[in-house]
PDB file as gemmi writes it, atoms N, CA and C in Angstrom:
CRYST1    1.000    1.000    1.000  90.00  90.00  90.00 P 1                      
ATOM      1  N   UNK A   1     133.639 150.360 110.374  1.00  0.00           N  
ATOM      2  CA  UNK A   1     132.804 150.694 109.272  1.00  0.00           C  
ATOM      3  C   UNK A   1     131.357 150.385 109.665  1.00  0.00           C  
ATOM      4  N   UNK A   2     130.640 151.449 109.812  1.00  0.00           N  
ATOM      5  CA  UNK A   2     128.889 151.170 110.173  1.00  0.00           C  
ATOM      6  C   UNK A   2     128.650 150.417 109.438  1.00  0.00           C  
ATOM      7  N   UNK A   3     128.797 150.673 108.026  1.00  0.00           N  
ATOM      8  CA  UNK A   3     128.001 149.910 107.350  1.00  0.00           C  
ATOM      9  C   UNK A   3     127.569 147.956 107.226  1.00  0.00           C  
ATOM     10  N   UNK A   4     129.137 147.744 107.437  1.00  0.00           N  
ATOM     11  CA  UNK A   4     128.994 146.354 107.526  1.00  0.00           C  
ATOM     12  C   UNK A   4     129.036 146.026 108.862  1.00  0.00           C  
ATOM     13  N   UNK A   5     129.048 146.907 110.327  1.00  0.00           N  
ATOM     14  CA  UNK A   5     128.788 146.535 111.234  1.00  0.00           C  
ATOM     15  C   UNK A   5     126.991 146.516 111.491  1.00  0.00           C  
ATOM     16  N   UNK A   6     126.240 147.097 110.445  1.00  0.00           N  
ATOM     17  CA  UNK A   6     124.751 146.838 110.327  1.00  0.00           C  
ATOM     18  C   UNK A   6     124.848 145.743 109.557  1.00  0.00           C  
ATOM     19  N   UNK A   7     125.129 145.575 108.631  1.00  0.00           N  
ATOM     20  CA  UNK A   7     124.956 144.323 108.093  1.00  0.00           C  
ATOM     21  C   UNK A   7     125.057 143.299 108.852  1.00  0.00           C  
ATOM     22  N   UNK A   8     125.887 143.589 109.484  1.00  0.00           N  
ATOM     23  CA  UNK A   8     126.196 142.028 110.797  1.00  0.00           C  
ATOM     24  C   UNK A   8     125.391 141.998 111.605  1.00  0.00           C  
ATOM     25  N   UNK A   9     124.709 142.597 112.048  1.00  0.00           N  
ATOM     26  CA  UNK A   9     123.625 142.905 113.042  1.00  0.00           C  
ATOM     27  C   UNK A   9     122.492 142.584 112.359  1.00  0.00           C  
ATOM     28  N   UNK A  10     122.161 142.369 111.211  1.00  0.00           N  
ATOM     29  CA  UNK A  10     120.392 142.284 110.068  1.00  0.00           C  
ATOM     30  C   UNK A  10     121.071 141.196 109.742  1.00  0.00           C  
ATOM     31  N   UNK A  11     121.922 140.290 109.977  1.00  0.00           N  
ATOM     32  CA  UNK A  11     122.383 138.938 108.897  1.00  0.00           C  
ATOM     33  C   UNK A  11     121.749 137.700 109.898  1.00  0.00           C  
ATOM     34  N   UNK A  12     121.370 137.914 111.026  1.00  0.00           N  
ATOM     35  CA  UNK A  12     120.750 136.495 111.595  1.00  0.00           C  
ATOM     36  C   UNK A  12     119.138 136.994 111.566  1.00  0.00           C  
ATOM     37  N   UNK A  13     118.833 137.635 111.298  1.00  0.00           N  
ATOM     38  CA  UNK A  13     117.351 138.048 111.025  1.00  0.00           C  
ATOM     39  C   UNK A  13     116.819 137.818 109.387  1.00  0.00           C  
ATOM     40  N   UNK A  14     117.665 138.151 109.121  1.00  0.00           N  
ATOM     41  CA  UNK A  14     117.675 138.002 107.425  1.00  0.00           C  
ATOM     42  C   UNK A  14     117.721 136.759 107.192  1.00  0.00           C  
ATOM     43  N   UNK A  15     118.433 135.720 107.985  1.00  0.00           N  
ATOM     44  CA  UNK A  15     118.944 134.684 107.484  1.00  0.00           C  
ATOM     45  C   UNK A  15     117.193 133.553 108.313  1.00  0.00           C  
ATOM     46  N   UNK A  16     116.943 134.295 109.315  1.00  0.00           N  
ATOM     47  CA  UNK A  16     115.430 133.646 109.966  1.00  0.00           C  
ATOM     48  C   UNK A  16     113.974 133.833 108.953  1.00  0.00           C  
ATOM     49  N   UNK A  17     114.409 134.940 108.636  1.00  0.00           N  
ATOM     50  CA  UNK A  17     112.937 135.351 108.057  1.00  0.00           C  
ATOM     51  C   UNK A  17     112.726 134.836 106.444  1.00  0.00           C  
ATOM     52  N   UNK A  18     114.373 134.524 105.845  1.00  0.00           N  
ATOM     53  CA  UNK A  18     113.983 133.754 104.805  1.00  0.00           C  
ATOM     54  C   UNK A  18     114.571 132.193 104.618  1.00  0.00           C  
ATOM     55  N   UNK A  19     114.764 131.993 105.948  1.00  0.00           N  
ATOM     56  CA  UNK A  19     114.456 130.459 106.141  1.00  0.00           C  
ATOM     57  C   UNK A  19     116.020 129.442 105.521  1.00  0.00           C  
ATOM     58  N   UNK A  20     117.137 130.410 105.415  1.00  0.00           N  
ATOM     59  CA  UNK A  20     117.861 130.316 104.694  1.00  0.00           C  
ATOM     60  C   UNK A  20     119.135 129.277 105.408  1.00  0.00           C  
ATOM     61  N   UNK A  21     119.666 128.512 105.321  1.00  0.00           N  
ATOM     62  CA  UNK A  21     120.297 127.487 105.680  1.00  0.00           C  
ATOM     63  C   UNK A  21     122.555 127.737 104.790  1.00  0.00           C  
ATOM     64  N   UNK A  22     121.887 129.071 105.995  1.00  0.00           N  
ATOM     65  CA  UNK A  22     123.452 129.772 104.966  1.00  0.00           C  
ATOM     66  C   UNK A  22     123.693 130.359 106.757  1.00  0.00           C  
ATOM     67  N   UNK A  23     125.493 130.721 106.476  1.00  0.00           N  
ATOM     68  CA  UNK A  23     126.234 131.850 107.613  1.00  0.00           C  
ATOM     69  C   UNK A  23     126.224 132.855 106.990  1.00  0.00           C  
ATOM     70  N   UNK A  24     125.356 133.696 107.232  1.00  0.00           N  
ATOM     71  CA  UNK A  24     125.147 134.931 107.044  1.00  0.00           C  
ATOM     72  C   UNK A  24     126.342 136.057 107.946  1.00  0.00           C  
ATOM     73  N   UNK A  25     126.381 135.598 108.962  1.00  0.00           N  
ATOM     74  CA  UNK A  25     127.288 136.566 110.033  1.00  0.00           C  
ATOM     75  C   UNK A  25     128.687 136.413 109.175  1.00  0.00           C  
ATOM     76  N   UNK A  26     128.651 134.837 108.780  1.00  0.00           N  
ATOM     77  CA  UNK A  26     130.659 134.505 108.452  1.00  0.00           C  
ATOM     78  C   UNK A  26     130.618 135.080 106.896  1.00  0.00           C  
ATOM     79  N   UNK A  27     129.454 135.322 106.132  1.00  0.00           N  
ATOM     80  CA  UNK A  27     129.661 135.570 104.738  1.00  0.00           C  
ATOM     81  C   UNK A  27     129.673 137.065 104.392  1.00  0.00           C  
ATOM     82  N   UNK A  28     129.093 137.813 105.833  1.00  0.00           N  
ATOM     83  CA  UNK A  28     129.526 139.616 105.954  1.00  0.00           C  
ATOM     84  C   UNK A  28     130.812 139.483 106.431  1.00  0.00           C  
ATOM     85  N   UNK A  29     131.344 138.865 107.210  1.00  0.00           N  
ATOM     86  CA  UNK A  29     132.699 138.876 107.700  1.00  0.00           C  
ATOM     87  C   UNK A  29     133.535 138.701 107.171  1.00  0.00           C  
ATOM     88  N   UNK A  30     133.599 137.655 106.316  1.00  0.00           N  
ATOM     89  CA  UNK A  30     134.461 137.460 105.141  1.00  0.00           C  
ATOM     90  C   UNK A  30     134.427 138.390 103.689  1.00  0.00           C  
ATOM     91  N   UNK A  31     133.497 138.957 103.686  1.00  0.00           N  
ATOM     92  CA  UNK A  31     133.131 140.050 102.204  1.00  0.00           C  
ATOM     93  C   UNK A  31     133.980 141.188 103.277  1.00  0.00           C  
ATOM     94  N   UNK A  32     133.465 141.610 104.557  1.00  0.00           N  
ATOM     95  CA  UNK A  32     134.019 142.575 105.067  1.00  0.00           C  
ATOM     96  C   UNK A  32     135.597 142.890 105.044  1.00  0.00           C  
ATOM     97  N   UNK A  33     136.112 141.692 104.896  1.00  0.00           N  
ATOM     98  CA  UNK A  33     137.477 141.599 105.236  1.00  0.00           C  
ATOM     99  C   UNK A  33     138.068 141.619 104.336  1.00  0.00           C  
ATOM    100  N   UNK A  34     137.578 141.384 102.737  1.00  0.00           N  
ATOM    101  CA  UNK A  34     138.277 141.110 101.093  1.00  0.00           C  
ATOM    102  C   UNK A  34     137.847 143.004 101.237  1.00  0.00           C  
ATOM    103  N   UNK A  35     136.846 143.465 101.752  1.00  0.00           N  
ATOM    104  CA  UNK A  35     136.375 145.038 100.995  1.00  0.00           C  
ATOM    105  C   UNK A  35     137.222 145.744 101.668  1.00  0.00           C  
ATOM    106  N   UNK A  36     137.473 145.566 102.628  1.00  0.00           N  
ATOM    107  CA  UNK A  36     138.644 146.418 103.701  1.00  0.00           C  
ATOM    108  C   UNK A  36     140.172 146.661 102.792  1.00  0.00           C  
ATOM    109  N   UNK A  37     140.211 145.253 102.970  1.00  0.00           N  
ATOM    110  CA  UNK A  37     141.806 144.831 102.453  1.00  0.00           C  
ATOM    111  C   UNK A  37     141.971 145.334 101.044  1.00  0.00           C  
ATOM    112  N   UNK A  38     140.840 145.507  99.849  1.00  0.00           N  
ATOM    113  CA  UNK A  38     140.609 146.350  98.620  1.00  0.00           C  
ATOM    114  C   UNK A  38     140.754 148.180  98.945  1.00  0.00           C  
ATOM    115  N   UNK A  39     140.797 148.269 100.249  1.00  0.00           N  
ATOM    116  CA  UNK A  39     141.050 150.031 100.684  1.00  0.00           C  
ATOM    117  C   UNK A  39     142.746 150.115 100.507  1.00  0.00           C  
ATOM    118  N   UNK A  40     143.500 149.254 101.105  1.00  0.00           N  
ATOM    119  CA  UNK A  40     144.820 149.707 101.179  1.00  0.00           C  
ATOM    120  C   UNK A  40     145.518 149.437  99.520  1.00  0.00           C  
ATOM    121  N   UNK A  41     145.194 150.767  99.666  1.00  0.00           N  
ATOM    122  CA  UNK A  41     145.909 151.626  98.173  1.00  0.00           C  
ATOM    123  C   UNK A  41     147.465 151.453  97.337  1.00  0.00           C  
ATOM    124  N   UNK A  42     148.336 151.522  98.791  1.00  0.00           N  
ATOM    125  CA  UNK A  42     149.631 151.266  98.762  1.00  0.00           C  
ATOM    126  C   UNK A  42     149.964 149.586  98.517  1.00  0.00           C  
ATOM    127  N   UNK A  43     148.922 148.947  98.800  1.00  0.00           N  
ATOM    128  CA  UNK A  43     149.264 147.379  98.406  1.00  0.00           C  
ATOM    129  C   UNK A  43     148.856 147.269  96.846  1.00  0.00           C  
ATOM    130  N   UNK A  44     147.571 147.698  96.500  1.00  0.00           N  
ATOM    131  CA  UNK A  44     147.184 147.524  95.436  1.00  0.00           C  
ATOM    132  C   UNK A  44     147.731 148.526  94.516  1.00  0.00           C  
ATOM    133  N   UNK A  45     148.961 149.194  94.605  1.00  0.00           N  
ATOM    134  CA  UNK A  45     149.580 149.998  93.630  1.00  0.00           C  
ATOM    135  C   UNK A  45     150.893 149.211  93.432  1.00  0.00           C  
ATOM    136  N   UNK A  46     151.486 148.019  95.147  1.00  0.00           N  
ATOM    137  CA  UNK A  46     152.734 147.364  94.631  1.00  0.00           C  
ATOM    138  C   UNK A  46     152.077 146.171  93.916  1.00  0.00           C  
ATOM    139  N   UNK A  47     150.904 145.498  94.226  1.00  0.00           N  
ATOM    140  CA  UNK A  47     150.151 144.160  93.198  1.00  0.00           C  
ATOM    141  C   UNK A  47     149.819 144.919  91.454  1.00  0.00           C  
ATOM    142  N   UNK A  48     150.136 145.943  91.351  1.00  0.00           N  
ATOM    143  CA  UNK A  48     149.624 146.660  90.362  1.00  0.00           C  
ATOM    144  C   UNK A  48     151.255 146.723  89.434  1.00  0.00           C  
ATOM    145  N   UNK A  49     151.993 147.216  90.125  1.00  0.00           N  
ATOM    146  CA  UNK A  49     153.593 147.306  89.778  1.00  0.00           C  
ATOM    147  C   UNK A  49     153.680 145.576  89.227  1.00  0.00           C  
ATOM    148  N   UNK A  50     153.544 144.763  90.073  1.00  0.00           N  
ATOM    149  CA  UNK A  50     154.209 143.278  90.014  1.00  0.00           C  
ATOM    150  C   UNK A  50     153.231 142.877  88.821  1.00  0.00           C  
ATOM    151  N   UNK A  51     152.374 143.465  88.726  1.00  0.00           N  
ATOM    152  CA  UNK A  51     151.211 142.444  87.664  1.00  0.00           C  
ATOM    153  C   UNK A  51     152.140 142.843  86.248  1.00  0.00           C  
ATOM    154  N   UNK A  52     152.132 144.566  86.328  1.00  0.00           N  
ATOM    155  CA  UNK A  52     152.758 145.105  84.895  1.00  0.00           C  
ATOM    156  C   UNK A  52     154.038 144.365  84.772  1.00  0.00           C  
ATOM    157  N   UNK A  53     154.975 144.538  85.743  1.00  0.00           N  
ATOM    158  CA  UNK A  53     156.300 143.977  85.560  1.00  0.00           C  
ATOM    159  C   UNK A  53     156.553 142.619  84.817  1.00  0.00           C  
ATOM    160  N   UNK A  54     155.451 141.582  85.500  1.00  0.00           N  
ATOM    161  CA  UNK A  54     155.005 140.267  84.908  1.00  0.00           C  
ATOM    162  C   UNK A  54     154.719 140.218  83.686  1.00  0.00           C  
ATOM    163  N   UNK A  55     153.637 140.774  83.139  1.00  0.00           N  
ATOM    164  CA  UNK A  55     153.542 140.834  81.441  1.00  0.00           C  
ATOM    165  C   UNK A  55     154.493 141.716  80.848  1.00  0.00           C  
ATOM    166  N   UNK A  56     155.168 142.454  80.899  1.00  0.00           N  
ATOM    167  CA  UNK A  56     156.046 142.473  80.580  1.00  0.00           C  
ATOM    168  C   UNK A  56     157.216 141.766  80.195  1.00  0.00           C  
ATOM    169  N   UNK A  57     157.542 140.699  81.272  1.00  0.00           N  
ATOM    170  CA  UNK A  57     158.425 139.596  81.243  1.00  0.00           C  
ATOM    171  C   UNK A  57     158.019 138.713  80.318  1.00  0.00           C  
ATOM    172  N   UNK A  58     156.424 138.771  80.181  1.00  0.00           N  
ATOM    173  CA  UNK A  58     156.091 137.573  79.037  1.00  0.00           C  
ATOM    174  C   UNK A  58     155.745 138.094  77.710  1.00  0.00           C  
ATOM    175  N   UNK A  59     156.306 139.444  77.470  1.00  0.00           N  
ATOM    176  CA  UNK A  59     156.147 140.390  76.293  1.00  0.00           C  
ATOM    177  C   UNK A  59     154.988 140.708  75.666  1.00  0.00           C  
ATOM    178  N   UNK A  60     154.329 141.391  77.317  1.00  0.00           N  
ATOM    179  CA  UNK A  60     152.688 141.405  77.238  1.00  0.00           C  
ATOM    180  C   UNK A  60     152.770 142.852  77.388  1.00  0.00           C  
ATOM    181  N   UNK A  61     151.468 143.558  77.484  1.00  0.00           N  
ATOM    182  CA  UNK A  61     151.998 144.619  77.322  1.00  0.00           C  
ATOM    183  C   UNK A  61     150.241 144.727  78.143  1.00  0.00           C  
ATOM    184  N   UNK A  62     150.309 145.420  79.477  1.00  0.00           N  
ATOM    185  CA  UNK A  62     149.343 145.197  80.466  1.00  0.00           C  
ATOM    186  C   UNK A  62     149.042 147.031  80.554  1.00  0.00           C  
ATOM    187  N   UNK A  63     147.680 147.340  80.666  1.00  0.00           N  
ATOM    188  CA  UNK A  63     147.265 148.949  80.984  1.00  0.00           C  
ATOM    189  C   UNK A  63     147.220 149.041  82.064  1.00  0.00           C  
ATOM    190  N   UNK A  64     147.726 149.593  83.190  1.00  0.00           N  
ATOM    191  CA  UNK A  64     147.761 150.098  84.488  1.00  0.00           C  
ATOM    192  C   UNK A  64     148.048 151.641  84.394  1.00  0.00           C  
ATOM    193  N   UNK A  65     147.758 151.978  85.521  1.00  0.00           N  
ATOM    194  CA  UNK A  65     147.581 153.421  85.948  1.00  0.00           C  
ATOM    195  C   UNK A  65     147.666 153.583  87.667  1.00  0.00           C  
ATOM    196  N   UNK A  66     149.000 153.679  88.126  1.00  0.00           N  
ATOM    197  CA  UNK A  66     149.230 153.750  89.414  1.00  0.00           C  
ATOM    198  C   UNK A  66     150.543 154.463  89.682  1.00  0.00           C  
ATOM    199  N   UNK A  67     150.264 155.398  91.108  1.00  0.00           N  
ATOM    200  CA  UNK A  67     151.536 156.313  91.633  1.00  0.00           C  
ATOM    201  C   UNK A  67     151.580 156.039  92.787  1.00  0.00           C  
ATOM    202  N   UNK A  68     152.436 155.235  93.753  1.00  0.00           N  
ATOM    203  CA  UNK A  68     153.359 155.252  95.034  1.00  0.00           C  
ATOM    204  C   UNK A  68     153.635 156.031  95.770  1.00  0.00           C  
ATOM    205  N   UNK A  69     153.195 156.353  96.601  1.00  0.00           N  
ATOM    206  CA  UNK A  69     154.114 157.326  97.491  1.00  0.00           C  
ATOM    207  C   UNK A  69     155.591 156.768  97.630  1.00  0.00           C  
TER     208      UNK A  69                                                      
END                                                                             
């Protein structure tokens, strides 16, 4: 993904020029890796199944909107 492979590349410059006392490289890397893992569709349609199934069990009644291959 360019995008956050620029980000990783502007995060020790960013992090110089405003003097900032943070990991900039580990805090794109780690956002990179939750935004990635938010792409796979097929996981977040079975966490989507298990959430409904769950309130259900507790006679909740949860709005989802998801199809499986």
């Amino acid at each position: 993904m360019l995008d956050l492979y620029l980000l990783r590349l502007v995060a020790p410059a960013a992090k110089r020029a405003n003097k900032l006392n943070s990991d900039l490289v580990g805090l794109v890397d780690e956002w990179g890796t939750r935004f990635v893992a938010e792409l796979d569709y097929l996981k977040e349609a079975k966490n989507g199944q298990e959430f409904t199934s769950a309130m259900q069990s507790r006679g909740l009644t949860a709005v989802s909107a998801f199809h499986a291959l």
